[in-house]
Wavefront OBJ file of the C-alpha trace (Angstrom):
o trace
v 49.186 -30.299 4.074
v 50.785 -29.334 7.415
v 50.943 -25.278 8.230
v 54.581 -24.888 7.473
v 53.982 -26.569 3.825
v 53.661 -24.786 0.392
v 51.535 -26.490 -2.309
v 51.221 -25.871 -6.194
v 48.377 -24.006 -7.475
v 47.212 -27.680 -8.600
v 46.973 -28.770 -4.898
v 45.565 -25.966 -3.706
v 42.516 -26.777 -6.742
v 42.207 -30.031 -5.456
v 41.779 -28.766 -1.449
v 39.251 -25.746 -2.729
v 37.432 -27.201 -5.427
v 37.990 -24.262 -7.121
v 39.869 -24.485 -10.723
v 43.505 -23.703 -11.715
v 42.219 -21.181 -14.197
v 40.236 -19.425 -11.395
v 42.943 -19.611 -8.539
v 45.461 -17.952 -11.257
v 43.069 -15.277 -12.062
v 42.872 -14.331 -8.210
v 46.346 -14.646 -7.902
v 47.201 -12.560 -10.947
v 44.969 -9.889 -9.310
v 46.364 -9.530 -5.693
v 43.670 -10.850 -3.719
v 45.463 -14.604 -3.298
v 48.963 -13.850 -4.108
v 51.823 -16.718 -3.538
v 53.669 -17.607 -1.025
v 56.592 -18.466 -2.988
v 57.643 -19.506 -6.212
v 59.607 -22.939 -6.604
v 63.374 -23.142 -8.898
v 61.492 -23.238 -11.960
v 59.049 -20.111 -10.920
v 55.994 -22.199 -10.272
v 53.591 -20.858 -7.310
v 53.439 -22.040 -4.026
v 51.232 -21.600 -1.832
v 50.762 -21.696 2.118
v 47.653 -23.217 3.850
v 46.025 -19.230 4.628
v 45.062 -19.571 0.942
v 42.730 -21.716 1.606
v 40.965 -19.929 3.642
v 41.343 -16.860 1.896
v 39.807 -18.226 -1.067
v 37.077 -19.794 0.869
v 36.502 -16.338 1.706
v 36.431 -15.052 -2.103
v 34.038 -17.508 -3.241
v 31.843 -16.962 -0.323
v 31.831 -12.926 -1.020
v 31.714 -13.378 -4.713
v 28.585 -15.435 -4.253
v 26.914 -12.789 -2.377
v 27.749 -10.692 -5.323
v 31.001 -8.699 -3.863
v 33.472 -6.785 -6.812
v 36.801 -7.843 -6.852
v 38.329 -4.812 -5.543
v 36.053 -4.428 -3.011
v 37.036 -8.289 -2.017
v 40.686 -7.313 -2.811
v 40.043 -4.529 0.548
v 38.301 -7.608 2.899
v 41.034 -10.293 2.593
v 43.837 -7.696 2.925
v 41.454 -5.840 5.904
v 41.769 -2.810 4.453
v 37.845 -2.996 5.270
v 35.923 -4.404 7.391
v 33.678 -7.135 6.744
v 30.939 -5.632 8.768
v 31.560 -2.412 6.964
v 31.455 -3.908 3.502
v 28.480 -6.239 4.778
v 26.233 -3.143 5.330
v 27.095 -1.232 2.964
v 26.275 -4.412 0.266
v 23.029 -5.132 2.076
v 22.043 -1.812 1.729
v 22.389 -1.938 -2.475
v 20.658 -5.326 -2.338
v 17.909 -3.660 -0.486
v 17.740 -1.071 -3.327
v 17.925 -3.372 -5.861
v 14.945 -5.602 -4.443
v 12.713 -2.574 -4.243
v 13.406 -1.458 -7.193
v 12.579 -5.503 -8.715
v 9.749 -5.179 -6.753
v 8.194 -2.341 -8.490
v 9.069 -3.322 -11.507
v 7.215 -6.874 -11.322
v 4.313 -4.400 -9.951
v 4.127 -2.920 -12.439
v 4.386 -5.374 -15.319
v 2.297 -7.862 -13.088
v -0.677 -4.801 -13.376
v 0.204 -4.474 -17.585
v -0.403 -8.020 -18.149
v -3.581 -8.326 -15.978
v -4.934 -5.204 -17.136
v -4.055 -5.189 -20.764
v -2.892 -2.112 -20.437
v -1.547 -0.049 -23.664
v 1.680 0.928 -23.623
v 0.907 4.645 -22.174
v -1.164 2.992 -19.376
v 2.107 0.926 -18.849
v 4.027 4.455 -18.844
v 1.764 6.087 -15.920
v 1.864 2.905 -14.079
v 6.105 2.951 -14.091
v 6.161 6.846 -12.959
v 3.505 6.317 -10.098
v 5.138 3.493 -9.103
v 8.526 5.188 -8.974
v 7.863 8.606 -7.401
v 10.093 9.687 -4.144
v 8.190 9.572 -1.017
v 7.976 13.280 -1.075
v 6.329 13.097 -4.854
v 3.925 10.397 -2.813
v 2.751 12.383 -0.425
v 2.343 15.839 -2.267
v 0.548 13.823 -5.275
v -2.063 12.549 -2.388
v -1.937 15.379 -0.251
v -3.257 17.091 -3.603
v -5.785 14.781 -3.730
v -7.312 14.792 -0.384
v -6.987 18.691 -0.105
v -9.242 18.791 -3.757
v -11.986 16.378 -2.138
v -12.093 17.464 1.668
v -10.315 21.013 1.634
v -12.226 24.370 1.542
v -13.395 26.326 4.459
v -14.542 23.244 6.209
v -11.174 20.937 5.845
v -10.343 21.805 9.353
v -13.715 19.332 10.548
v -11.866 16.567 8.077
v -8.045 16.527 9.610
v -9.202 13.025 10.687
v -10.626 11.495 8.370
v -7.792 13.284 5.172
v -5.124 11.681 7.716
v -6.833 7.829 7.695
v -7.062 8.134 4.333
v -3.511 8.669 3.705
v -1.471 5.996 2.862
v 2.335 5.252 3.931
v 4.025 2.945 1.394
v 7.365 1.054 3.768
v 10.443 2.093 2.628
v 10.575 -2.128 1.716
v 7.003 -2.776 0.175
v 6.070 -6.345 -1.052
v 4.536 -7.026 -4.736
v 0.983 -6.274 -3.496
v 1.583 -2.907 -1.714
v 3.418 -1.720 -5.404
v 0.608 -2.661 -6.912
v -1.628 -1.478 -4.631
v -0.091 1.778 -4.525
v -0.139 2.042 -8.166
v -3.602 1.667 -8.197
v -4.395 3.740 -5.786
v -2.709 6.778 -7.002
v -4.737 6.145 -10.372
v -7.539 6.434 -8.885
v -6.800 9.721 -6.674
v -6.409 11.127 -9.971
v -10.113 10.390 -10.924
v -11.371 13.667 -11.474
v -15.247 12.142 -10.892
v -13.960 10.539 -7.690
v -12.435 13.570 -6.648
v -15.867 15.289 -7.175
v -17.462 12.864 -5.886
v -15.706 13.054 -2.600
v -15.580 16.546 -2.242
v -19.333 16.766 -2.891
v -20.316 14.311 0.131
v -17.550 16.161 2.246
v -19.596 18.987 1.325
v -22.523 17.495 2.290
v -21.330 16.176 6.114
v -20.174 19.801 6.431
v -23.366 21.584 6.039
v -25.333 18.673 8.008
v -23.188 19.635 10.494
v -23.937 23.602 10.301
v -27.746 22.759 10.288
v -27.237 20.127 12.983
v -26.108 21.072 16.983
v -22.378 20.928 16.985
v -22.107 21.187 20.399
v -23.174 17.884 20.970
v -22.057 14.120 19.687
v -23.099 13.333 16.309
v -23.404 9.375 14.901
v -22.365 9.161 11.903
v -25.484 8.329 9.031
v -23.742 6.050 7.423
v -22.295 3.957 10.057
v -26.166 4.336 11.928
v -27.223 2.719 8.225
v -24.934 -0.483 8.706
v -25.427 -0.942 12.335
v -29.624 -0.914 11.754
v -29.083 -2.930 8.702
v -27.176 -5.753 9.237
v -29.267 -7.861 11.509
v -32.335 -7.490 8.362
v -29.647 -9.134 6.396
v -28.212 -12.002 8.395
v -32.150 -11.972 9.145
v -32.794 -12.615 5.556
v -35.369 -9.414 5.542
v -36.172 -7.860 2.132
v -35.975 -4.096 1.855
v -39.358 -3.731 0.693
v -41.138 -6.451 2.907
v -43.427 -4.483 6.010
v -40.735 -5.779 8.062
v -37.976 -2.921 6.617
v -40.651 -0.377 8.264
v -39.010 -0.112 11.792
v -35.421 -0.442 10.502
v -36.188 2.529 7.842
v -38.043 4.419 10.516
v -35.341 3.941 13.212
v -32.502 5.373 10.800
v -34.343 8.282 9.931
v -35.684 9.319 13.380
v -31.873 9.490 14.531
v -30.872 10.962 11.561
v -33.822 13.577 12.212
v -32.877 14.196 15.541
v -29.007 14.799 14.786
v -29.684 17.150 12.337
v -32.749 19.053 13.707
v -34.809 18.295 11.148
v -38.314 16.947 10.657
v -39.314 13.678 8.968
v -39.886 14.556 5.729
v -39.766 14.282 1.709
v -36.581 16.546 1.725
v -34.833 15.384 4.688
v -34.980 11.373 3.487
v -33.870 12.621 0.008
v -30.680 14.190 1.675
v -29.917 11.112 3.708
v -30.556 8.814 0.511
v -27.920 11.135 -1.471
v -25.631 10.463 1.730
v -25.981 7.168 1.746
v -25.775 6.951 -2.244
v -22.609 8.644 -2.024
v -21.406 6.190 0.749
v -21.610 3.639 -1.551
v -19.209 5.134 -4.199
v -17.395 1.620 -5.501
v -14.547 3.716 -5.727
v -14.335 4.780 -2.279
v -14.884 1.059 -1.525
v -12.142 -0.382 -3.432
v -9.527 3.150 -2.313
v -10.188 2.138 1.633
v -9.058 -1.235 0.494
v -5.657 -0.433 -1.430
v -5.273 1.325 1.575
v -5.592 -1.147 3.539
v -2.610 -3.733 1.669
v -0.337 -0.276 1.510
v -0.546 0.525 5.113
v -0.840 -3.571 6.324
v -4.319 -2.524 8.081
v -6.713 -5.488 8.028
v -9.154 -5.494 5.521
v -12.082 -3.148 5.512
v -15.563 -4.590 5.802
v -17.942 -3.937 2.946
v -20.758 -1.236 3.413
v -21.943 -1.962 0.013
v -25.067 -4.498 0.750
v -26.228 -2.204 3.774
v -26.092 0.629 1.816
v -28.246 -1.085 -1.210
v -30.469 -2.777 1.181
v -30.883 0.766 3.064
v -31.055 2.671 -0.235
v -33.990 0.235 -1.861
v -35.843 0.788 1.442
v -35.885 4.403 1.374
v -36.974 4.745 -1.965
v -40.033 2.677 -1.618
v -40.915 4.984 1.882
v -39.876 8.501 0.776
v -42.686 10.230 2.403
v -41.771 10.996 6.420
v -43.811 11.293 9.316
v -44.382 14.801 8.687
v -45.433 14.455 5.094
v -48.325 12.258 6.299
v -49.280 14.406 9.120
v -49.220 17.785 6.843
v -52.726 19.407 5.989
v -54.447 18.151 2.905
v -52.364 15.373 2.620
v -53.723 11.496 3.070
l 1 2 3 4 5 6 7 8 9 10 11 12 13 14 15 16 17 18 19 20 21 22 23 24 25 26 27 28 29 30 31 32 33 34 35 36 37 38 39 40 41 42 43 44 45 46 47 48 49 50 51 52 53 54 55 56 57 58 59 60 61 62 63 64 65 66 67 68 69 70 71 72 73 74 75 76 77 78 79 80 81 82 83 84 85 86 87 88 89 90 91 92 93 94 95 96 97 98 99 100 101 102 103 104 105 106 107 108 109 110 111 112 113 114 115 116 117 118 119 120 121 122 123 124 125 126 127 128 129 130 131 132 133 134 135 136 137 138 139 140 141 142 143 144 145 146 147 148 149 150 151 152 153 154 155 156 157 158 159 160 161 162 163 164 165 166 167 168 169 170 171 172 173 174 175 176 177 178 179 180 181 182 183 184 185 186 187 188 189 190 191 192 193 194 195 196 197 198 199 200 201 202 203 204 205 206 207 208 209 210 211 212 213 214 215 216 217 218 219 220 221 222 223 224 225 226 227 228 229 230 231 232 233 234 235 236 237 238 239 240 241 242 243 244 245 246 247 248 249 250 251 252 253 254 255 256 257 258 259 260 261 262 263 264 265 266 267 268 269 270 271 272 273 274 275 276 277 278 279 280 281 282 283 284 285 286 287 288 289 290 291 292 293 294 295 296 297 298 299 300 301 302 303 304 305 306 307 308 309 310 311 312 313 314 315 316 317 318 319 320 321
């Protein structure tokens, strides 16, 4: 077919692959009108619809109306225009698959009933802004007060920012997480060790640097367990006895009954599963790497202290042996 020649709608099947039927219906509509029509009022064709409908099966494919196609071929848009503006739905439409195989991904592990299935859909679905005021809520209940001002830090590392794009495991994630903000024992729990750092660090010196317990525990810990020390062996004494004495010192406190009591609540606390498995949701939302695990520190630490409660000062108080 040389560029000056017309062919029927049946060549122009056999050049395209496409069928008569199909050609027609584009034809009828505008978008690959004819040529010409022969003596008898049969189409003809010119070689541009070819192309053309190369062009039409292409944009169909990539999911394209007809009208909107109709605009491209006869550049009344352009295919830039129409490209971004297409990629842009898609994008909505993936999220929005996304969560919704979240979501039913969660049911069917879970079990969950059907009004489980319900909170999972509306968490999963909230605007950005309903994200961030339902965990804004959250973090103001467990670290806000008249001491949230010390916890600006640690409320904004504990916030999570779900991509305007998130993959299966951040939905899913997120979902989760913003169940369990709305623990009310977690909550409590929370706001009762925030509670507890705050007035550690009114009875402590806050004009000078102060080491976290917690992270003191693991750092003092962890070479008893690669070490393969048990917390109640005589070789615990020095680890136990090292923790408390900085502990002590950062809170200007003596060795004591009550002081080791408050440091095994801390640590107790520290150990909340829950605040375990939130700091690793938060990790897939916010694509952080994952968090190590406190948790056999914080038993190994916790088993020690119980079987030493009494402190140096306990032992060296009158009348006691």
């Amino acid at each position: 077919m040389d560029g000056d020649a017309l062919c029927s709608i049946g060549d122009l099947a056999r050049l395209t692959g496409l069928t008569v039927k199909t050609i027609r219906f584009y034809s009828d509509r505008g978008i690959v009108p004819p040529t010409d029509r022969s003596p008898a009022g049969y189409r003809r064709y010119g070689i541009d619809a070819v192309a053309r409908l190369d062009l039409v099966r292409t944009l169909r494919d990539l999911g394209l109306d007809l009208p909107t196609i109709r605009k491209v071929v006869d550049r009344e848009l352009s295919l830039p225009e129409v490209a971004a503006a297409h990629a842009e739905a898609l994008a909505v439409q993936i999220r929005t698959l996304r969560t919704r195989h979240a979501v039913l991904t969660a049911v069917a592990r879970r079990g969950s009933t059907p009004e489980e299935m319900d909170l999972m859909h509306k968490l999963a679905t909230l605007t950005e802004v309903e994200r961030r005021r339902l965990i804004g809520d959250f973090l103001d209940t467990a670290f806000g007060g008249p001491d949230a001002a010390g916890f600006t830090g640690i409320m904004r590392s504990m916030t999570p920012e779900l991509p305007g794009s998130p993959g299966t495991e951040q939905v899913e994630a997120w979902v989760e997480l913003a169940e369990l903000s709305q623990d009310t024992d977690f909550r409590a729990a929370l706001h009762s060790m925030a509670q507890h750092h705050a007035a550690e660090r009114a009875r402590g010196d806050a004009t000078g640097l102060r080491r976290d317990p917690a992270a003191t525990v693991r750092a003092h810990v962890a070479p008893a367990l690669t070490a393969g020390i048990t917390p109640t062996s005589p070789q615990a004494d020095p680890i136990v006895e090292s923790v408390v004495t900085e502990y002590a010192h950062d809170i200007g406190h003596p060795d004591d009954l009550a002081l080791r009591q408050r440091l095994l609540t801390l640590v107790e606390t520290a150990n909340d599963p829950r605040r375990q498995r939130y700091l690793e949701l938060l990790a897939v939302i916010n694509a952080w790497p994952p968090p190590d695990d406190p948790a056999p520190a914080f038993t190994w630490f916790t088993q020690a202290l119980r079987a030493r409660p009494r402190g140096t000062s306990d032992a060296a108080a009158p009348g006691r042996t």
